[in-house]
NUDOFI-879929 format. One record per residue (C-alpha): residue in three letters; z, x negated, y. Coordinates in nm, 3 decimals. Layout:
N
{'ALA'; {Z; X; Y}}
...
end
This chain:
186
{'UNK'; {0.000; 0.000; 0.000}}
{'UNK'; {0.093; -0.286; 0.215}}
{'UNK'; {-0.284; -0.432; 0.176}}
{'UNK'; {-0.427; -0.107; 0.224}}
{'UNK'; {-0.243; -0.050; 0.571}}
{'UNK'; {-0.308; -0.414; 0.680}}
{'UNK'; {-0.671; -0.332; 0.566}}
{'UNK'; {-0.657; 0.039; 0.799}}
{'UNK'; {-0.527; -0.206; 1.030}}
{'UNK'; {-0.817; -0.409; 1.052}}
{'UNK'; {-1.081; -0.163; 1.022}}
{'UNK'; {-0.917; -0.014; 1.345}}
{'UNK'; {-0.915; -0.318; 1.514}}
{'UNK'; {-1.299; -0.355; 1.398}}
{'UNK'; {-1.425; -0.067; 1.587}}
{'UNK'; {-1.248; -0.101; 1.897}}
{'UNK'; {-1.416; -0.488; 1.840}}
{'UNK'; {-1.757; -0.259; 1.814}}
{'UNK'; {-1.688; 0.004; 2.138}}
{'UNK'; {-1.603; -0.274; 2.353}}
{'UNK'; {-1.956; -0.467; 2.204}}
{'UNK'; {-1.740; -0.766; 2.118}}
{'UNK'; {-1.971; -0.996; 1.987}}
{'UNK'; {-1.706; -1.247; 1.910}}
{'UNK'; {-1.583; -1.086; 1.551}}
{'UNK'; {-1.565; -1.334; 1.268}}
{'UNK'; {-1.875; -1.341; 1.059}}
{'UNK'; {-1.859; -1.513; 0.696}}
{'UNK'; {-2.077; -1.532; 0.416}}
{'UNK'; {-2.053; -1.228; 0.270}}
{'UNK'; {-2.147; -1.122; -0.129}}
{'UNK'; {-2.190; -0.751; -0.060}}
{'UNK'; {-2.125; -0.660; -0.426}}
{'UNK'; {-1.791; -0.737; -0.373}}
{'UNK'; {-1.737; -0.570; -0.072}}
{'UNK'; {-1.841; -0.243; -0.250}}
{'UNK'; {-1.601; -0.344; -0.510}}
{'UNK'; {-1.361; -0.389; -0.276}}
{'UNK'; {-1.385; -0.088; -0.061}}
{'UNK'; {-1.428; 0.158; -0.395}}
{'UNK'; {-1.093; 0.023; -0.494}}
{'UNK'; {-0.979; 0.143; -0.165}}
{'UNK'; {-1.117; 0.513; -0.210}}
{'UNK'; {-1.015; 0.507; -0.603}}
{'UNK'; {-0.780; 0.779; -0.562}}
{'UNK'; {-0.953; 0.987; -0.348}}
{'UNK'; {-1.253; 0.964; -0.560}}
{'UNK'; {-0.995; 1.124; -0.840}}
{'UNK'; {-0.846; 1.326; -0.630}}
{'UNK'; {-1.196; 1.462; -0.537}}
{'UNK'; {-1.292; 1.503; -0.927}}
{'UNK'; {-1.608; 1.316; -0.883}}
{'UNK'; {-1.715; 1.000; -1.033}}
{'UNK'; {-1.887; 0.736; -0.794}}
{'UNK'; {-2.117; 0.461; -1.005}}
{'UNK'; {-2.255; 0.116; -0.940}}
{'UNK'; {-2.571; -0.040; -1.004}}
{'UNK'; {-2.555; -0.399; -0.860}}
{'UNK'; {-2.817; -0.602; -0.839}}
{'UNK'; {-2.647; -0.955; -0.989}}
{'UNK'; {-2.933; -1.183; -0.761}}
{'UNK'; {-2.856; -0.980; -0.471}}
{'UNK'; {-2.857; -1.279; -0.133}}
{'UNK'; {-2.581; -1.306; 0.098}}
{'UNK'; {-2.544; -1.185; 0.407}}
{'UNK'; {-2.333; -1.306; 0.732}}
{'UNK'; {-2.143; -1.037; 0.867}}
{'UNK'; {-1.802; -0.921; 1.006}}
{'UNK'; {-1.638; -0.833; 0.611}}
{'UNK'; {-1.409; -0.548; 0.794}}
{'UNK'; {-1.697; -0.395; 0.974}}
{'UNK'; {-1.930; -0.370; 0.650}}
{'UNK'; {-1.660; -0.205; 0.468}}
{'UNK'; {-1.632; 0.065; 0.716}}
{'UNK'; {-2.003; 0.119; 0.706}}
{'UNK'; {-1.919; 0.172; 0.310}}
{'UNK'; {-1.589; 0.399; 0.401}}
{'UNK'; {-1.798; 0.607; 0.602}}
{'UNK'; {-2.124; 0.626; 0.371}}
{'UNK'; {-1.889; 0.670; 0.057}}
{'UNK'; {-1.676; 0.924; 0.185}}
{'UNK'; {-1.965; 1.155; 0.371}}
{'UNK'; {-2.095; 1.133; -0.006}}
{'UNK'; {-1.769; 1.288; -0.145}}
{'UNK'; {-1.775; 1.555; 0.157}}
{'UNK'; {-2.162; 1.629; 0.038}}
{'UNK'; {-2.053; 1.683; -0.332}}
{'UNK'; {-1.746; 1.879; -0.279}}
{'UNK'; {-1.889; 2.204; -0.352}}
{'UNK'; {-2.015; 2.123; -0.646}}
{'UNK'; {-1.877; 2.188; -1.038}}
{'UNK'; {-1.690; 1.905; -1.111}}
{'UNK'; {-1.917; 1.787; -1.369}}
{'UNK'; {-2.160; 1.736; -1.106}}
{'UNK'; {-2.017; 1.522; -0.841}}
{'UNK'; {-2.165; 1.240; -0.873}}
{'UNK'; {-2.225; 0.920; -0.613}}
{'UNK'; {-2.430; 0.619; -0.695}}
{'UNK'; {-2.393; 0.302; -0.475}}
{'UNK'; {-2.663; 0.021; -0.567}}
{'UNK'; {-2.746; -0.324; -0.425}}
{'UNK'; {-3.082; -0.520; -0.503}}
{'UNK'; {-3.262; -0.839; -0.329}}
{'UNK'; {-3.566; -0.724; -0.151}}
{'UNK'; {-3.785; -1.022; -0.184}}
{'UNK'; {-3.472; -1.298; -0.119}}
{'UNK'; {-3.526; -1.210; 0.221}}
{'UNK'; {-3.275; -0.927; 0.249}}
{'UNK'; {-2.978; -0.719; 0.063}}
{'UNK'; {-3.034; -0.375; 0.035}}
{'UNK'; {-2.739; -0.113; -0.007}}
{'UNK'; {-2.811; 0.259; -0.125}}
{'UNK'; {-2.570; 0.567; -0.143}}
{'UNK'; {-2.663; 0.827; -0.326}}
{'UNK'; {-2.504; 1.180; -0.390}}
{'UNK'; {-2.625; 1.462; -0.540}}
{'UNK'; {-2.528; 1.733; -0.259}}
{'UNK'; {-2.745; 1.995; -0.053}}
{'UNK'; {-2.904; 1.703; 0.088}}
{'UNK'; {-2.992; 1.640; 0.478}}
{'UNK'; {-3.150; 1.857; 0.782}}
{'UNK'; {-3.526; 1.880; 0.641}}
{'UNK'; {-3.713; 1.892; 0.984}}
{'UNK'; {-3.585; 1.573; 1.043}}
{'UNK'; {-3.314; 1.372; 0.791}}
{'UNK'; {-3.275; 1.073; 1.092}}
{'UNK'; {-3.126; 1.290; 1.338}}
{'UNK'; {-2.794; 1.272; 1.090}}
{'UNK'; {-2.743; 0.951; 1.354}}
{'UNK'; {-2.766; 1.095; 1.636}}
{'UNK'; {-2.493; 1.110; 1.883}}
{'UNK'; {-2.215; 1.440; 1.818}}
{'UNK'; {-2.491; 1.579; 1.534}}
{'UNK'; {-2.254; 1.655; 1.244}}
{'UNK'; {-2.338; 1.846; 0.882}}
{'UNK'; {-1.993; 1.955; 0.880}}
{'UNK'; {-1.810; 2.176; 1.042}}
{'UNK'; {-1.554; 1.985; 1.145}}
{'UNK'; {-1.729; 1.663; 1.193}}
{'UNK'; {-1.737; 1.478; 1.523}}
{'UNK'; {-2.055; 1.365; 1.489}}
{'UNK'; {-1.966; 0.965; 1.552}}
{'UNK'; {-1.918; 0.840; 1.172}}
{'UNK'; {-2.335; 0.812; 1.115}}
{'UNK'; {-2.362; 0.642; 1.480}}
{'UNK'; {-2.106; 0.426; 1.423}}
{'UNK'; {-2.266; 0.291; 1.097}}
{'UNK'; {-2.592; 0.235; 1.270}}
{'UNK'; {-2.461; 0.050; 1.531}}
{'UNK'; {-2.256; -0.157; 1.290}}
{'UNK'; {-2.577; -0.231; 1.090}}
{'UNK'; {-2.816; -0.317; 1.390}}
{'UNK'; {-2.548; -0.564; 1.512}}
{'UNK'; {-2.585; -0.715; 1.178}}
{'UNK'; {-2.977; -0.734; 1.253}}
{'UNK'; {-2.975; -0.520; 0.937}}
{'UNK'; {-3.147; -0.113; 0.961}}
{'UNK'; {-2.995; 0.177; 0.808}}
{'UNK'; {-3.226; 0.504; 0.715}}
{'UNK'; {-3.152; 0.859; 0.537}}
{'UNK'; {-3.348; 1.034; 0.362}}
{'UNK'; {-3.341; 1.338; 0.117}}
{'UNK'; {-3.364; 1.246; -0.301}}
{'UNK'; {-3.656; 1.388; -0.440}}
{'UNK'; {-3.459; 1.669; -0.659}}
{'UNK'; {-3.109; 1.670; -0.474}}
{'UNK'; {-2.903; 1.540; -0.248}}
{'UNK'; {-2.928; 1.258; -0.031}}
{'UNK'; {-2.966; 0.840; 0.021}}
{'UNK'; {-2.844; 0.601; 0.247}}
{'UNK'; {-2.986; 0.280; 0.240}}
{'UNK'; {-2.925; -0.017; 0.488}}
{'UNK'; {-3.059; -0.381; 0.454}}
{'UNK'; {-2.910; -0.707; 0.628}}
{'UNK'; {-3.067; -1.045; 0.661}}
{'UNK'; {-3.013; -1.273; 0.371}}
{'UNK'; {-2.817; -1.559; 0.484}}
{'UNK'; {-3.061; -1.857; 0.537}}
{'UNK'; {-3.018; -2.226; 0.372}}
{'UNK'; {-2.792; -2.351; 0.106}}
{'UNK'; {-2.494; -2.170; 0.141}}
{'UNK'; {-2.280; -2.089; -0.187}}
{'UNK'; {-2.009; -1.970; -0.078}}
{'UNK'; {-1.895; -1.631; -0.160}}
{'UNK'; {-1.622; -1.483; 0.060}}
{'UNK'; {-1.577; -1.136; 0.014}}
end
């Protein structure tokens, strides 16, 4: 509990970092796989709590990235726990997330969550970014923005789009970290 707080704590710190476009926030080498691992340990119980099973599929020659670890993980707070809102009115047989990583051509890591929920506005899935646009009812409408901005500061992109039979998929990419590097920080 005493991680998990100090972790809050950081993320906290992380977006006030972001607001006030602090550019000085400590980048490392990051192996993304673990930060997924990391930040679905964090959500474990809500994931039970929620009755729904979340699954990996990690790409095992996914590159590095450099990027602000508490940041990234609240782009994967945010993405993994808008995909437990999205399957929450489902059976519980049928909440389901899938979070995958693979290389795209060394150059970059790409990150994907997937749910299996009603899926996104179909005129136009992007506008799930914009500024105070919310699915839910009681969303602010800041999560989504937040994210983007995270990932653009990373020179990464982010896009949503709808999954061919249901639900829908995130998927960012960030620059593979260039040169030698071998060092894994998480």
């Amino acid at each position: 509990m005493v991680a998990d707080s100090q972790r809050a704590g950081e993320v906290i710190r992380g977006i006030r970092a972001l607001v006030r476009k602090d550019k000085n926030l400590a980048r490392s080498v990051l192996n993304l796989n673990a930060v997924i691992a990391d930040t679905l340990r964090l959500v474990s119980s809500d994931i039970l709590l929620r009755e729904s099973v979340v699954t990996t599929e990690m790409d095992h020659h996914l590159p590095q990235v450099e990027a602000a670890p508490v940041q990234i993980q609240q782009v994967l707070l945010n993405l993994i726990m808008n995909a437990l809102d999205a399957v929450e009115g489902l059976p519980p047989a049928e909440r389901r997330i899938i979070v995958s990583t693979r290389s795209v051509e060394g150059e970059r890591a790409e990150v994907s969550v997937r749910d299996f929920g009603a899926g996104l506005p179909q005129d136009r899935p992007e506008k799930v970014f914009d500024h105070f646009f919310s699915t839910k009812q009681t969303g602010m409408g800041m999560g989504l923005t937040i994210v983007r901005s995270i990932i653009e500061t990373h020179g990464g992109k982010i896009a949503a789009e709808n999954a061919p039979d249901r639900g829908a998929r995130f998927v960012f990419h960030l620059p593979a970290v260039r040169g030698d590097s071998k060092s894994q920080a998480a």
